[in-house]
N, C-alpha and C positions, 0 to 999 in steps of 0.2 A: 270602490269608487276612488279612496285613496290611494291606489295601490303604485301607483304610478311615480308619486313622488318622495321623496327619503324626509320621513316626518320627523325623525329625530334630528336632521341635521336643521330643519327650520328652528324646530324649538332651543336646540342648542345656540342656533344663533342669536335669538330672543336672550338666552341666560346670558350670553357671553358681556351684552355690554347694560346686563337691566338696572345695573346700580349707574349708570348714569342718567336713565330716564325715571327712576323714582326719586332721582334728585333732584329733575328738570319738573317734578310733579309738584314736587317739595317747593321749586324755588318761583315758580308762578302761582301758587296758594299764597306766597307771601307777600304780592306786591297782586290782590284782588286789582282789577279794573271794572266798570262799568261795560255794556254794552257798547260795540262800536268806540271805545275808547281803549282798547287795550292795546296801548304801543310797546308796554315795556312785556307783556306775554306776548303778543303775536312777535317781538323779537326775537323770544327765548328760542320759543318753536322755527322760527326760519334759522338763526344760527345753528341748532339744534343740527337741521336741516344740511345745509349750505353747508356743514363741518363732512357730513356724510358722503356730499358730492353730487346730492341734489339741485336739479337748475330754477330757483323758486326766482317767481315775479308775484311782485309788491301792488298792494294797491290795486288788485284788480276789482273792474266794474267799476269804478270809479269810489270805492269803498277803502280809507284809509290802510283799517287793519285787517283787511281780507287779504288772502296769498292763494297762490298754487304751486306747488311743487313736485317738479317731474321727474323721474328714472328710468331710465331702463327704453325698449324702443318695440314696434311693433302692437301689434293686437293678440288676445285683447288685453282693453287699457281699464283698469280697475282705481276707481275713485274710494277714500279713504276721508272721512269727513271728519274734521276736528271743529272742538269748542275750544275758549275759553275765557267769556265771559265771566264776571261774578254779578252777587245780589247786594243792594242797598241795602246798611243795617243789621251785617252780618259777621260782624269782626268777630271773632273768636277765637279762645288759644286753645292750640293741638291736642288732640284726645286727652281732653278734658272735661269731664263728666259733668261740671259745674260750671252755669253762662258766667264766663268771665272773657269783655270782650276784650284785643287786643287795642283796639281804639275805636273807643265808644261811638257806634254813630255811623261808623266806615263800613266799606266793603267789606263780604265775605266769601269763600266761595260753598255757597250751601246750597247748591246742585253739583258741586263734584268735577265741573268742568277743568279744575287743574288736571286732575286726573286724564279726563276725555282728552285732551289733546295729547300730552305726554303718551299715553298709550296708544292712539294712532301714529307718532310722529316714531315711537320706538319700532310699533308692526312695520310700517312702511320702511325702517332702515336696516331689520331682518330682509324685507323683500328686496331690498337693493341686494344686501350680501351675496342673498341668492343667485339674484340675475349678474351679479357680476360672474360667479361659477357658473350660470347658465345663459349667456347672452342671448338675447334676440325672443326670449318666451313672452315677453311680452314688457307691459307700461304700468308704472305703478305711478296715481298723483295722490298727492295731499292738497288738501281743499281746507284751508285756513277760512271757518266761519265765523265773523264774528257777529253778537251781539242776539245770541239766541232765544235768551229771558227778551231782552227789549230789542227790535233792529230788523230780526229775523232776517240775515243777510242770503242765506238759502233760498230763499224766496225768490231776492232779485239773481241771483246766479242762476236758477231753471230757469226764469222767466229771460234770460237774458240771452240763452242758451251756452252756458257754461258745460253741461252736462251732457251735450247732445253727442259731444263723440266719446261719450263713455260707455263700457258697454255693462258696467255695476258698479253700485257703490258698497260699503261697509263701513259700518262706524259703529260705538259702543256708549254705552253712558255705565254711571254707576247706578246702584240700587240696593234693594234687601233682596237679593235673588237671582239665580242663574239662569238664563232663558234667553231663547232669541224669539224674540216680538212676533206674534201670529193673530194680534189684534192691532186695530185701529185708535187714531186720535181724534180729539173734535180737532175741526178747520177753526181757524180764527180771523177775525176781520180787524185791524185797529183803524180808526177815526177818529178826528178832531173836527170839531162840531164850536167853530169861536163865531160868539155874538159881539155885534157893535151896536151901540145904540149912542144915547145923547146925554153928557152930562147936565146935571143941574144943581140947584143949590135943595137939596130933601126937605127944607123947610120952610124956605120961603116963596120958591118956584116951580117946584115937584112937577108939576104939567108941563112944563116946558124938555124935563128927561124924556129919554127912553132907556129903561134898565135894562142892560144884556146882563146881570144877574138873575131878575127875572124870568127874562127866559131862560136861561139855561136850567134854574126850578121847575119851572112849568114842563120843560123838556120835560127834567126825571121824575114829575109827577106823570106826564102820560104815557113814557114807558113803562113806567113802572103798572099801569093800569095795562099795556100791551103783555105785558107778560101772562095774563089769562089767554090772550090769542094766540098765541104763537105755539109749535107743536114742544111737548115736556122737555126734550133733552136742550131745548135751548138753553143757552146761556147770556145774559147780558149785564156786564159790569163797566163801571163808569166812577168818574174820578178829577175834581175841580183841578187843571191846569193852572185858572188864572179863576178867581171869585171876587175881581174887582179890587175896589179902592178899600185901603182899611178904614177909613174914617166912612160911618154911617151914614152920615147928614149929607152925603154925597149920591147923588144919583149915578149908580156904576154904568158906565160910558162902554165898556169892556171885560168881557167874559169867556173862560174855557173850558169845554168840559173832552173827557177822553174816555172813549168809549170801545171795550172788547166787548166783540158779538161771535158766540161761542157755537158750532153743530155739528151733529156728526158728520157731514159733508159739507165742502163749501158751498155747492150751487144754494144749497136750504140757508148758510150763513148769509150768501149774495141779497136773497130773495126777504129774509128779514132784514136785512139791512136798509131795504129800497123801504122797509115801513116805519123805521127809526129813524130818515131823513123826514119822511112825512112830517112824524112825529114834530121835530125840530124846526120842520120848514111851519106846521101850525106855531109853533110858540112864539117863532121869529114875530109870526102876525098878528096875534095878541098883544105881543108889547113894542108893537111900531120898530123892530128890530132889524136886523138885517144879519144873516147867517148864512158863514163858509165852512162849507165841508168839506174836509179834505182827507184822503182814503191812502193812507201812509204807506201800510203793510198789511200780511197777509199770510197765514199759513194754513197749509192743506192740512185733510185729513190724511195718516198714513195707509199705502196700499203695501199689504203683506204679500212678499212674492213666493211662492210655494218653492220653486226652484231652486232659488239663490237662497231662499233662509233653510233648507235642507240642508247642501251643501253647508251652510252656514254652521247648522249645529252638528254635523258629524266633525266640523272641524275644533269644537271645541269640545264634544269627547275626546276627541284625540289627545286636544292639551290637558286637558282634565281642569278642575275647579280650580279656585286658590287654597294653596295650602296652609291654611289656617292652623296655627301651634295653640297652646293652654294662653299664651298670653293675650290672643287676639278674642278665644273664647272669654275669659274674665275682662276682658275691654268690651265687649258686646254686653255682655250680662248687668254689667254696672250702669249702662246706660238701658237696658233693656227692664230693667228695676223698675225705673223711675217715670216711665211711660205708664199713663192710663189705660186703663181697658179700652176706652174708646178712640185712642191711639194705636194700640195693638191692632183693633179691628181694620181701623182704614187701613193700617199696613197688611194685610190682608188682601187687597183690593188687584195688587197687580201680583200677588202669586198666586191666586185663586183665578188669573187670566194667565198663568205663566204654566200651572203645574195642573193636570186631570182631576188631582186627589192633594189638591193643595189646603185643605182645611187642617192637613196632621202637622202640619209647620207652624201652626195658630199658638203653642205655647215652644217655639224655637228661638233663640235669643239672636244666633247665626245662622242661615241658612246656607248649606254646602254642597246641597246637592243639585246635579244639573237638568234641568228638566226638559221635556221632550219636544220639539217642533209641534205645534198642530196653530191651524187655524183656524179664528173661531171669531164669530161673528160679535162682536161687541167692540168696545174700547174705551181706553180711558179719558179722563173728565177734561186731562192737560191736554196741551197744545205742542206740538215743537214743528219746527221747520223740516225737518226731517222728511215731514211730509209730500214737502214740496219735491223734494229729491226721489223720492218715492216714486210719481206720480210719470215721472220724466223719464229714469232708467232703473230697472232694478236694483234695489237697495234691500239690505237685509240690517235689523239690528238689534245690537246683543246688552243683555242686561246681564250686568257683573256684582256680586255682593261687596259690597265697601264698608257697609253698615248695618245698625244693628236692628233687627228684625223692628218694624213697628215705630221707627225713628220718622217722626213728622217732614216732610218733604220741605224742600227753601227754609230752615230752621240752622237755628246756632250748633243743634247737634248734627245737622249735616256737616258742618265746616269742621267743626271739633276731630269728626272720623275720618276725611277722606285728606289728611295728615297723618293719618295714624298707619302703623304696620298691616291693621287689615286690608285698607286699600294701595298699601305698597303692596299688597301680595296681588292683588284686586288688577291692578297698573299691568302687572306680569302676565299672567294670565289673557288680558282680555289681548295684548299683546301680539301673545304668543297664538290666540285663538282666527284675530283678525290675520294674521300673517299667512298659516295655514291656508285658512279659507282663501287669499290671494292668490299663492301658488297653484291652489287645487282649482281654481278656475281659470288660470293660464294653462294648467294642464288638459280643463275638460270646455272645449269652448263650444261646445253641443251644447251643455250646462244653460252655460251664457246664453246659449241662443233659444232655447227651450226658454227659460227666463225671461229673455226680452218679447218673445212672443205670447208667454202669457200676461205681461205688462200691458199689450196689447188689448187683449181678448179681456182684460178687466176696466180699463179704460177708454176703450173705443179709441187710443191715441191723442184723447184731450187733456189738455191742462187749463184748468182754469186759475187765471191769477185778477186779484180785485185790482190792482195797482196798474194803473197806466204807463204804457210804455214811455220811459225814458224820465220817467220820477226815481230820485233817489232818497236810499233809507235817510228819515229824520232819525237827531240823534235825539233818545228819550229822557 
């Protein structure tokens, strides 16, 4: 299937310039941003870019730090999905086995997203290399996403049709494991759910309030009774925006509550959600209230494309794993130490969805081995936008080891490792993997289209997004 195109010189081009994209890894870990506030990373990455010869435009959808970035010309035109958002809370210094934050309180990047862009933004300027020794095979874009943890810009970019004349995407994240994704995500819905009601004096005139504290209580008192209704894999979490005035003796005038509503599909997230406005709209009524809902963002569950993620992982046997030396091993183990058993277990969770006979990596500190396509009906508990991408145009994607087996997810030991030499090697690799897989579907556009057509034949051609047209992402 590969035989077509010269895989050594792809991945040569990968090595040729990778110590500057593990520095561009390095130098966006170090200035974390929030979601939809990353000016100084989505810089990085368009300079990055723009240095290479790429024709990136800013701002698209109407979204600050979202970009696109184009090469090369004709079909087909292969999308390359980058993060780089960080997490609240997560400051931490460089593979460093012990939480010591870099400044207490700050960002961190503890999902690895410095990583995720740097390595798309280096695969994509191997794929220029290429197309400049091969002009005309085809289009390579990079798709600047921001605000993946909170924002989910993805969302509005399918729904907006960003995607529509692409004919695949590919994007990577970090993880404890080699594999490209052949399960599914929950969809998720976010809302804000704010009460108003009527101030008063709590002690002397208390009848004359109406508390939107109140309700927003009484809400999470009746959801929280709703969750015997609703079918098990739901999920619903929720989180006071605004809880009023601090002073007591005040009748709270104004109230917010934020609410994710979590399923394996979204129609089933839509369909509980319509019972969680009830829910809100009862509470409103109870305390003389009045309640706006408003349905911000939204992300799908992921559809696994049998197609594009084959392709997908023959092209990362090809590059093979990251080459892990004794140091990266004794940097895994140190922190692999210090994890409980019921830590090890949940990290268990997506290589026991990644690998047939993934229970023999259960006492692995690093895992290096790469495991095999298959699809398989289940998915994990998170969420990511990715889905939304998914759902639009074949997307395949790859999970690359950065970390150390059993290392708690959005955690100060995520940010600790994916600074560290393991996910420089980590950077390389998924690189070098996602590049391949580019060329080798400029080569095979039967691929592509077998691909698009089973995206079809799994979705009837629908996309459902909760968010109405022409709302744009709140920043969280």
């Amino acid at each position: 299937m590969s035989e077509t195109i010269n895989t050594r010189r792809i991945l040569e081009l990968v090595e040729e310039k990778k110590e500057q994209f593990i520095t561009l890894s390095d130098a966006i870990w170090a200035v974390p941003e929030l979601g939809l506030a990353e000016h100084r990373s989505a810089g990085l990455l368009i300079q990055a870019l723009e240095r290479e010869g790429f024709q990136v435009e800013r701002g698209i959808d109407g979204i600050e730090t979202a970009f696109v970035g184009t090469y090369g010309s004709g079909r087909p035109v292969i999308g390359l999905l980058a993060e780089y958002d960080a997490l609240p809370g997560l400051s931490q210094e460089a593979a460093c086995t012990s939480h010591k934050p870099l400044s207490e309180g700050e960002p961190g990047h503890g999902c690895g997203h410095n990583a995720l862009g740097a390595g798309v933004v280096a695969a994509a300027v191997a794929v220029k290399d290429y197309l400049k020794e091969h002009p005309g095979a085809g289009t390579v874009k990079v798709f600047g996403c921001p605000g993946e943890e909170a924002g989910w810009s993805k969302m509005f970019l399918a729904r907006d049709g960003y995607f529509k004349d692409v004919d695949a995407c590919f994007t990577w994240h970090p993880g404890n494991c080699n594999s490209v994704q052949g399960y599914s995500s929950n969809a998720n819905i976010c809302v804000y759910f704010t009460f108003r009601g009527r101030s008063a004096h709590a002690a002397a005139a208390p009848h004359l309030g109406r508390s939107a504290l109140d309700a927003c209580e009484l809400m999470n008192v009746g959801v929280n009774y709703l969750r015997e209704h609703v079918p098990t894999e739901v999920r619903m979490h929720y989180a006071y925006q605004n809880a009023g005035e601090k002073a007591p003796n005040v009748v709270h005038a104004n109230a917010c509550l934020k609410y994710y509503i979590r399923a394996p599909k979204m129609a089933l997230a839509v369909q509980v959600l319509e019972r969680v406005k009830d829910v809100a709209r009862g509470a409103a009524l109870m305390t003389g209230t009045e309640c706006d809902i408003n349905v911000t963002a939204g992300m799908s569950d992921f559809i696994a494309n049998d197609a594009i993620s084959r392709l997908f992982v023959e092209a990362f046997n090809l590059a093979g794993p990251p080459q892990f030396d004794a140091q990266d091993e004794a940097l895994a183990r140190a922190f692999w130490d210090q994890y409980s058993e019921n830590e090890k277990a949940a990290g268990m969770m997506r290589i026991n969805l990644s690998y047939p006979d993934g229970e023999k990596f259960r006492d692995t500190p690093l895992v290096k081995e790469i495991g095999p396509y298959f699809r398989i009906d289940k998915y994990m508990p998170g969420s990511t936008d990715v889905g939304d991408v998914s759902y639009v145009t074949p997307t395949g994607q790859l999970w690359v080891t950065c970390y150390a087996n059993g290392t708690p997810g959005h955690s100060w030991q995520v940010t600790s490792q994916v600074a560290s030499s393991i996910t420089h090697k980590a950077v390389v690799c998924a690189a070098k993997t996602m590049a391949l897989a580019t060329v080798m579907a400029f080569s095979q556009p039967d691929v592509v289209e077998q691909a698009r057509e089973e995206l079809k034949q799994r979705t009837g051609g629908v996309y459902v997004c909760p968010v109405e047209p022409g709302k744009k992402p709140v920043m969280p």
